[in-house]
N, C-alpha and C positions, 0 to 999 in steps of 0.2 A: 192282739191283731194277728191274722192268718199269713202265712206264709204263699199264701194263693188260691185261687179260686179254681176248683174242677167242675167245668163242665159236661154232663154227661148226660146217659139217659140212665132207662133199667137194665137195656140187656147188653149194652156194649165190651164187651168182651176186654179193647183195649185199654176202656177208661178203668176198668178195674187191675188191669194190669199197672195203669198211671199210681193209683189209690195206693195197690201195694209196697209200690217204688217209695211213696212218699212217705207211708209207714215206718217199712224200715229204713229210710233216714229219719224219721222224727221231723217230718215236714210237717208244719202244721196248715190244714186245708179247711177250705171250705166247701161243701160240693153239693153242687146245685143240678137236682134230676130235672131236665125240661122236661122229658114224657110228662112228669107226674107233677110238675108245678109249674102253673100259668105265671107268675111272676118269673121265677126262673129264668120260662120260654122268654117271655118279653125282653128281661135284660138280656138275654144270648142274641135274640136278633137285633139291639139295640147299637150290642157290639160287634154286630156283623158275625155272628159264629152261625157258619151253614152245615157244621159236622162236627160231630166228638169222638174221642177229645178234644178240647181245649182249653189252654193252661192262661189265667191270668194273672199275673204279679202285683205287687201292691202301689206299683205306680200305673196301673190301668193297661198295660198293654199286653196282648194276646200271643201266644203261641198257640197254633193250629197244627192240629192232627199230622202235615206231612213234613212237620219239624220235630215232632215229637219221638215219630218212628222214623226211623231210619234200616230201609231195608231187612221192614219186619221187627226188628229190636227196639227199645228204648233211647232213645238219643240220650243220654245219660247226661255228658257234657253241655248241651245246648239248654235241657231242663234249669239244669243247676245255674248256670252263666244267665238264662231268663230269672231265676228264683235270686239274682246276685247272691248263692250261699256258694 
């Protein structure tokens, strides 16, 4: 089981900076390109995601983009406390 879901597209800049984060903790992800897969898309509008990033945990609930960043940065703390690690 994954550690969370990333939602992103191809060229989002900040979802690769999420990617990264979660790397080097040894987060394990899932991540799902809407650009490039219609099921993807469907489950991101399903869950209501209008923009990426978005982070979901394994109890279904979403972090969106202007929790994630925080004046340009990574929310570090808020990731982690959504990820309960």
């Amino acid at each position: 089981m994954v550690d969370a879901i990333l939602y992103t597209t191809s060229t989002c800049v900040k979802c690769k900076r999420v990617a990264k984060f979660f790397e080097e903790k040894d987060i394990t992800y899932e991540k799902l390109v809407i650009d490039e897969d219609s099921e993807a898309r469907t489950e991101s509008i399903m869950d209501n995601i209008l923009s990426v990033p978005a982070i979901k945990n394994k109890k279904g609930k979403v972090l969106r983009i202007k929790d994630i960043f925080l004046n340009g940065s990574l929310n570090v703390e808020i990731i982690l406390n959504h990820l309960c690690l």
